[in-house]
N, C-alpha and C positions, 0 to 999 in steps of 0.2 A: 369233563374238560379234555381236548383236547390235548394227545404227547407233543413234545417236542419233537419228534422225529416227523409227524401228523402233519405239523406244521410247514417242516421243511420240506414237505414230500408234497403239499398244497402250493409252496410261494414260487417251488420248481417248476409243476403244471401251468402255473397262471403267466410263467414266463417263457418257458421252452414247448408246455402242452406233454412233455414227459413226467412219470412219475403216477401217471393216474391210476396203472392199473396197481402197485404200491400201493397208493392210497386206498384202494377198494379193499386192498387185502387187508390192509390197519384194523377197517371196523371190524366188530363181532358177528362171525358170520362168512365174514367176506373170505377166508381163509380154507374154509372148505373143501375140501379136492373135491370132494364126488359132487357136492352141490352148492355150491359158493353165489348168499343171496343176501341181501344187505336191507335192514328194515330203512323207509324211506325216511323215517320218524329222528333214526340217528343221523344220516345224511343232513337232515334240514338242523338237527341239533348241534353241528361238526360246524356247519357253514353260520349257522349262529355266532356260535364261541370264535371265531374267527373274523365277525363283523363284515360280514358279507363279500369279502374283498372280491373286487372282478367279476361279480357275481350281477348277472341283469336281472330286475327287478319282475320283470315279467315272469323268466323263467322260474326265480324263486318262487313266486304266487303260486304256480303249478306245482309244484313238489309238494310246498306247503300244502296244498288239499288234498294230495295225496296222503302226505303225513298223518291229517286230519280226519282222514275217514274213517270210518265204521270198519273197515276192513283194513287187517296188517299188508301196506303195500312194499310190495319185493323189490327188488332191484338185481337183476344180474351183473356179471362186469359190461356186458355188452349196452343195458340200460344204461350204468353210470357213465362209460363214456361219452355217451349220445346224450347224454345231458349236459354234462361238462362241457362240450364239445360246444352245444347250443349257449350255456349259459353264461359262460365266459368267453364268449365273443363278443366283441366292439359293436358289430352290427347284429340289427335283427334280423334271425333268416332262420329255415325251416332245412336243419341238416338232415331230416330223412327225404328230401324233395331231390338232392343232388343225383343221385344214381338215375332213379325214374328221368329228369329232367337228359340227362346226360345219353341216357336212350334213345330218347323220343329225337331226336336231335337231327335234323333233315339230313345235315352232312356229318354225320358219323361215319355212315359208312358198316358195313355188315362184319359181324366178330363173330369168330368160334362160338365163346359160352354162349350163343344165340342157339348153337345146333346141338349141345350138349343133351340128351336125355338125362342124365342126372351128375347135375353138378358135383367137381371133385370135391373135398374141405381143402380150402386153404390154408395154408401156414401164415400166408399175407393176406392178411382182412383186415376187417374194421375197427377190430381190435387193437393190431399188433403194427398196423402200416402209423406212420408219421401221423401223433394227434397234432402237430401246431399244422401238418396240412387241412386235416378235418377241420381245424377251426377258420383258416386261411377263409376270405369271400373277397371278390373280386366283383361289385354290384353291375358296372359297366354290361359285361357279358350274361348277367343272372337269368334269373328267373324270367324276368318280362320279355327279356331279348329273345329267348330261347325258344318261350312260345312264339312269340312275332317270327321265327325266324321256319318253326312247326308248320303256320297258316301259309308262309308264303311258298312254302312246299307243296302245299295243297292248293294253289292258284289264287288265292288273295293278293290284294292291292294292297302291298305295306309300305308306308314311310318313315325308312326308319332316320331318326333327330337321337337315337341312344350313346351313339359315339361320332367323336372328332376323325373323320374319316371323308375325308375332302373329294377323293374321285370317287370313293363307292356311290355319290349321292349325284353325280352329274358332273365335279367340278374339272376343267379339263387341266390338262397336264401341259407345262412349259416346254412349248418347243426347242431350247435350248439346251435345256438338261438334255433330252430326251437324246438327239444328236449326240452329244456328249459322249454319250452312257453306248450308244448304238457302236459308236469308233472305236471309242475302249475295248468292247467287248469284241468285234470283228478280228478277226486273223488281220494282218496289213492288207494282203494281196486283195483281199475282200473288203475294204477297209480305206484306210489311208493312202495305200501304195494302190489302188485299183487306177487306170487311166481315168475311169470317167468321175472320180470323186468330188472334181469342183464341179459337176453340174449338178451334181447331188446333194453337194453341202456346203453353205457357207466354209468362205475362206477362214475366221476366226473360229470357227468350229473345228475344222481340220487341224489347226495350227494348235488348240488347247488340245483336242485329242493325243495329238503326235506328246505333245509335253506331258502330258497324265503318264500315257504310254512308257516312256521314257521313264518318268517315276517310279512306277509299280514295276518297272525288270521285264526282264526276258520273259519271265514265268506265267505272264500277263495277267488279268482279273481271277484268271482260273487257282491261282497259286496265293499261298498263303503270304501276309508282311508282319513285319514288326509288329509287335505285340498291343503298341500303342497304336498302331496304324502310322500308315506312308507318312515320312517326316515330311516332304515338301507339302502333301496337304496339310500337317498339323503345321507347315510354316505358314500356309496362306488363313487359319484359323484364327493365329498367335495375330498375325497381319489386319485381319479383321475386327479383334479384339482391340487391340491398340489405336484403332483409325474410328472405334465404338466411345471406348470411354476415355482416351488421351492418356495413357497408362501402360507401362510395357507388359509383352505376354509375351513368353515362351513357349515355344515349340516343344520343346521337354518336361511343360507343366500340363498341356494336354491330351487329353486321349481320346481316340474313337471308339465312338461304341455304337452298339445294335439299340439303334434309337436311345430316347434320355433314359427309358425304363434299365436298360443293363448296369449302366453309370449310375443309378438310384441303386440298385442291388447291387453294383459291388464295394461301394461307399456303405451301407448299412451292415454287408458282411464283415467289412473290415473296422466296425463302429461296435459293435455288439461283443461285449469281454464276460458279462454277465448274466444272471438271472434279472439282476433287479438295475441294471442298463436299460435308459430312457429315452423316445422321441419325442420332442413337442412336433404337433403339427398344426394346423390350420383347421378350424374346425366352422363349416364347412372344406374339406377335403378331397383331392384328387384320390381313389380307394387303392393307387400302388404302393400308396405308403402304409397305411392300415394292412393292407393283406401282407408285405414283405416283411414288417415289423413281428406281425407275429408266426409266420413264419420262421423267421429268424432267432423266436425268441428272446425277443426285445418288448418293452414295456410304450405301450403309448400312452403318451400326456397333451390331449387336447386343449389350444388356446382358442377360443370364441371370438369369431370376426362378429361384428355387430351389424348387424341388418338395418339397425335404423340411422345409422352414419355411413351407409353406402359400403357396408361391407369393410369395416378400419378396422385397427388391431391397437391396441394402446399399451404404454407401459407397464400401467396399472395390472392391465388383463396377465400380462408376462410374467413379473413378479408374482403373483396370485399364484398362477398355476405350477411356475415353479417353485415357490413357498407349500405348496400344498404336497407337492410329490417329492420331496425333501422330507417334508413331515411323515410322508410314507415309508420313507429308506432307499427310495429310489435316488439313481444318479441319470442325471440328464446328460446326454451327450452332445446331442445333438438339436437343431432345432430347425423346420423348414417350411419355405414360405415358398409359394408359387403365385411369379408377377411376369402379365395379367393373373388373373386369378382362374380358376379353375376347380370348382363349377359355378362362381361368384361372379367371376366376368370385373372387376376392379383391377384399376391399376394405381401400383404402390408411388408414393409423391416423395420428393427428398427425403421430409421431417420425420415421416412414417420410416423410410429404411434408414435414416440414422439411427432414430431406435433402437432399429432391428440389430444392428450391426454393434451398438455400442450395448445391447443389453449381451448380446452371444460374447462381446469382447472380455468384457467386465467379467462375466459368468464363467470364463474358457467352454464356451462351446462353440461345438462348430456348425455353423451355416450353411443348409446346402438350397442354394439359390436355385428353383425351378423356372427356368427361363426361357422355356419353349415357345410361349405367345408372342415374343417378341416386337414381332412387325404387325401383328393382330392389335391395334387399339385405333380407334375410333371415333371416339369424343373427343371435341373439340378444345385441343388447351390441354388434351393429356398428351405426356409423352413416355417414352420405357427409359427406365432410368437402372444397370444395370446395379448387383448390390458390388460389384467388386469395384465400379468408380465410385459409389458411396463411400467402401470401405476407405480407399486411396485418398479421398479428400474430406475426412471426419476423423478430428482431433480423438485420441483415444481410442481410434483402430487398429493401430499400427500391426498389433498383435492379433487381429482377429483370423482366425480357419476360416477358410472357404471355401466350397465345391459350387461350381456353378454347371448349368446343365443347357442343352440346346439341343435341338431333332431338327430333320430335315421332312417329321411330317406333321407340323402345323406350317405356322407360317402362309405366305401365297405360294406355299412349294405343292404339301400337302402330301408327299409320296413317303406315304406311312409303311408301303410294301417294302419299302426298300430298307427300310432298318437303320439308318444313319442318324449319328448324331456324336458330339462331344462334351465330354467335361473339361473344365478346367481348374486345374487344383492351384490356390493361392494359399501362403504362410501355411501349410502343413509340414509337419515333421518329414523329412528324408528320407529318414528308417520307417517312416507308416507309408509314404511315396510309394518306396521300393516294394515293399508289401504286395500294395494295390496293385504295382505292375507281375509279382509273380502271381495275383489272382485273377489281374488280366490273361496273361501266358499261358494261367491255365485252359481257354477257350482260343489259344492259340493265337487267335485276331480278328476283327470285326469285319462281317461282309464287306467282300470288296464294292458291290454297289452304291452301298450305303458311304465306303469313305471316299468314292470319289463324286455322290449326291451333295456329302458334307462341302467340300472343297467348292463344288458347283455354288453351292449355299452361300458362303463367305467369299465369294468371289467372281462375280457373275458378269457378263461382258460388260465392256466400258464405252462410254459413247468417242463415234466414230468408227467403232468396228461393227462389219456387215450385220451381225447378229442384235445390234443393240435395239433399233426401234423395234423392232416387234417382238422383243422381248420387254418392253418398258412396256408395250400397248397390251401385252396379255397379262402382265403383273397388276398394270392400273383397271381393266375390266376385273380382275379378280377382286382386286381388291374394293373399288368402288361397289359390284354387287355385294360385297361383307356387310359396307356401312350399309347401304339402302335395307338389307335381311334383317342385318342386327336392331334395326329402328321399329322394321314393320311388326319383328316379334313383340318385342317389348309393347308398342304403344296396342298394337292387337291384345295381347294378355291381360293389358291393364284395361281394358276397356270390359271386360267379362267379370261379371259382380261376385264378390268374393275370390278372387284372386285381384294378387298384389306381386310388381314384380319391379324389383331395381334395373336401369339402367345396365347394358352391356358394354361397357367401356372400351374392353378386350377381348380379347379369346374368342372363343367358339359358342358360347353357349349363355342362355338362359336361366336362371337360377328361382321361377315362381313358389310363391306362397298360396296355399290355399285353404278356403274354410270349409268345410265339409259340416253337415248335420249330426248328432249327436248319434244316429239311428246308424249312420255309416260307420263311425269309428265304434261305438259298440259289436257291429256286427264284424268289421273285421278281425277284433280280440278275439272273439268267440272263432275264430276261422284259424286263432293262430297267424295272423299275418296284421303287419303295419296298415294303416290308414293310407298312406302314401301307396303302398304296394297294391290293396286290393283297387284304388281308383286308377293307375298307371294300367291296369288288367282289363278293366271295363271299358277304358278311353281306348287301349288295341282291340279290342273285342268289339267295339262301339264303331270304332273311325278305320283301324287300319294302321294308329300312329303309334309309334315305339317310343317311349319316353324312359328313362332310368328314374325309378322311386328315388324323394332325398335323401330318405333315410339310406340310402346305401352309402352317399357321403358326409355321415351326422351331419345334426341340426341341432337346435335348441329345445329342450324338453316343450313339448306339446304343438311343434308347429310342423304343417303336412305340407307338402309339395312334390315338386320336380325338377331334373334336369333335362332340356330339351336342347338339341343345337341348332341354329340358321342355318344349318349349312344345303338343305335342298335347294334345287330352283327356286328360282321366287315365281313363280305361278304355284307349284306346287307348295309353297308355305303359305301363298294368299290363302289358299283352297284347306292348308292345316291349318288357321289362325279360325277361320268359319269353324272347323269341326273343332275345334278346341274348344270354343264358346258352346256350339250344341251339343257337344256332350255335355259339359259342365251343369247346363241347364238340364238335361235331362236326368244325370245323375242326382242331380240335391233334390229335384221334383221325388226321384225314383225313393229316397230316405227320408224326406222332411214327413 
């Protein structure tokens, strides 16, 4: 039986990733100075008497036959943590693939230890550096990218559909920002105050420049602001907000931040009190949430959207999963939804976010509204409905926490380089407020690109001014080629036997299912790799196309697919929608 110290030195690891090498020292064996080795037999007997917690089913299998064998198999600390590492993570992935992977990598770029004749011993290694980072995965950028990114180094035709990344794939850039951003950043004399300026730039251009200018100080783009970012822009946010859902917003309850991902991370920073401190999230999942949580060591508690009601969430599902991690000892803090959805493509309807809103109220948790798809919906008869007017007009809200979140690189903006976006914090404590602004403070302040893309964002020219039609004619072409992609992917996927793919209401992306032959999901066990993973590999290998395995953002036990986004050309997605189908045919031919 496991001690009680055993215990507490395990529920640590499975929350912060600390504690392991502890643990190792516990067993019989493990304690060794000169030769510290761990029979695998007790490991699997430790993780027994403790009911597998945290522990993936797959990686247990593997010990277990180790355990098993004919032969006493060892373990060093270096083995245990690499297993830990693997087996108590959310996702499935192959943690001795990162370093190798991380090499090969077109743009790395050339490092010392490359010219080392013999490498020095580290004090910081694999061992002793941050295990909640070893566990951390990030599927977006993973394995399949990496390769796709390997071949196009070597002259290959790639198309990469792996992330929401709007100009890398074609999409062009708004003339208006773009102006904007060019004044701001000019000296005057070269700039605003140059003689020949009006024949270079709309008069409404000049005229917000000059006010931005004015904004941001003397110090101009180059020079650091407020912690929260320029008040006049976080006024025209509060302004935007207000004019969104009919509901007041302050300028003092928002903040700028380095895209929505900084605003996600410093809201979980300042969330996270414990070991056995919880996130509900959406399962299917954007993977910032997955990787920061444990990072941060915090506990994730996955609610199941359902695939055959269009990707819904219900009360039922809520309760369930929070009844369930309560029975665990776990405290939920938090709990968060992303509308549109991402990588579901749905968008949330009143009834749904009353729900949401009155189950977080009821519960005191707090809600962190992912609401970056915003202007991305599509379907006909849906509309974005934000959760903070939900909140303001559903009885039994009154009390509910809030973070809500927005970037300036989805959207028809799409300028994901530039890092901009804000939260806005509604009913939160003061004293936790205040907090989040000295852990804003700590990064001094968010690029200034990004907070004056923000401002551009929530407040873009008005008709009648120079700049308006063709800025309305380049938003409507963006946005009309969405709907026409978003349509062609779907009804193309559905059309390829054995794959099944719901409607893209929203967002970016594609969410398919698919059936694979018995002969392929055996053989990718045996390889160590997801069913989803080894055909995401064959289809770059195959076509050229870069898709993200699902399992990077769970699924439901036993079902394979992908995330793919619309966002190429549409010639070249007509041209990906054919190779989609011929691979898929040639792959199930190549296992059945």
């Amino acid at each position: 039986m496991p001690t009680d110290a055993q215990r507490q030195l395990y529920a640590s690891y499975l929350a912060t990733g600390r504690g392991g090498t502890e643990l190792f020292n516990s067993f019989e064996g493990g304690d060794d100075i000169e030769n510290a080795v761990v029979l695998a037999a007790d490991i699997v007997d430790f993780l027994g008497s403790v009911g597998r917690e945290g522990i993936r089913a797959d990686e247990f299998e593997k010990i277990e036959a180790l355990a098993t064998s004919t032969s006493a198999e060892l373990f060093t600390l270096s083995d245990f943590l690499q297993f830990l590492a693997a087996a108590t993570s959310t996702l499935s992935h192959r943690e001795s693939e990162v370093q190798p992977r991380y090499e090969r990598h077109s743009s790395t770029g050339k490092r010392r230890s490359l010219f080392l004749k013999e490498p020095p011993t580290y004090s910081w290694n694999e061992d002793t550096m941050s295990q909640s980072l070893r566990r951390m995965q990030y599927a977006v950028r993973g394995e399949v990218v990496m390769l796709a990114e390997e071949l196009k180094a070597e002259g290959r035709e790639i198309i990469f559909t792996n992330v929401g990344n709007p100009h890398a794939v074609g999409q062009k850039c708004i003339t208006y920002y773009r102006q904007v951003l060019a004044l701001c950043d000019l000296p005057d004399e070269c700039g605003v105050d140059h003689p020949d300026v009006e024949r270079l730039f709309p008069k409404d251009v000049i005229a917000r420049a000059r006010l931005y200018k004015d904004a941001i100080g003397t110090g101009g783009t180059g020079s650091y602001s407020h912690s929260q970012g320029v008040k006049e822009f976080r006024e025209h946010v509060a302004k935007f907000i207000e004019a969104r859902d009919g509901h007041e917003s302050f300028a003092g309850d928002i903040f700028l931040t380095n895209g929505a991902s900084t605003g996600i991370q410093n809201i979980l920073v300042a969330l996270m009190s414990s070991d056995r401190d919880a996130v509900m999230i959406p399962i299917p999942q954007y993977p910032i949430y997955s990787a920061l949580i444990a990072l941060l060591g915090g506990r994730q508690v996955g609610y199941m959207l359902d695939e055959q009601s269009s990707w819904a969430v219900t009360e039922e599902e809520l309760n369930s999963r929070l009844d369930e991690a309560k029975a665990t000892g776990l405290k939920v803090k938090a709990l968060a939804i992303i509308n549109p959805g991402n990588p579901t493509g749905q968008v949330l309807d009143r009834r749904t976010l009353e729900t949401i809103c009155k189950f977080c109220a009821a519960n005191g948790i707090v809600l962190l509204a992912d609401e970056v798809y915003q202007r991305n919906i599509y379907a006909p008869g849906k509309e974005f409905l934000s959760a903070k007017k939900i909140a303001c007009e559903t009885k039994d809200c009154e009390d509910l926490q809030l973070v809500s979140f927005h970037s300036t690189s989805k959207g028809l903006i799409g300028e994901c380089g530039r890092r901009g976006g804000y939260m806005e914090m509604h009913g939160i404590d003061p004293y936790v407020q205040a907090q989040v602004y000295k852990l804003a403070s700590s990064g001094l302040c968010s690029g200034m690109a990004g907070q004056i893309m923000t401002s551009l964002m929530v407040n873009p020219p008005k008709p009648g001014e120079e700049s308006y039609e063709l800025f309305t004619d380049e938003e409507s072409t963006i946005f009309n080629s969405l709907v026409r992609r978003s349509k062609l992917l779907v009804d193309g996927l559905n059309k390829i036997e054995g794959v099944t793919c719901e409607p893209s209401e929203g967002a970016m992306y594609a969410f398919p299912k698919i059936e694979l032959p018995k002969g392929a999901v055996a053989a990718a066990e045996e390889n160590n790799q997801t069913p989803d993973t080894m055909y995401a590999l064959s289809l770059l290998d195959e076509t050229g196309i870069c898709v993200v395995p699902a399992s990077g953002f769970g699924q439901a036990d036993g079902r394979i697919g992908f995330r793919t986004t619309f966002l190429p050309p549409e010639d070249k997605l007509v041209k990906a929608v054919d190779e989609f189908k011929r691979h898929h045919e040639l792959f199930c031919q190549k296992w059945n």
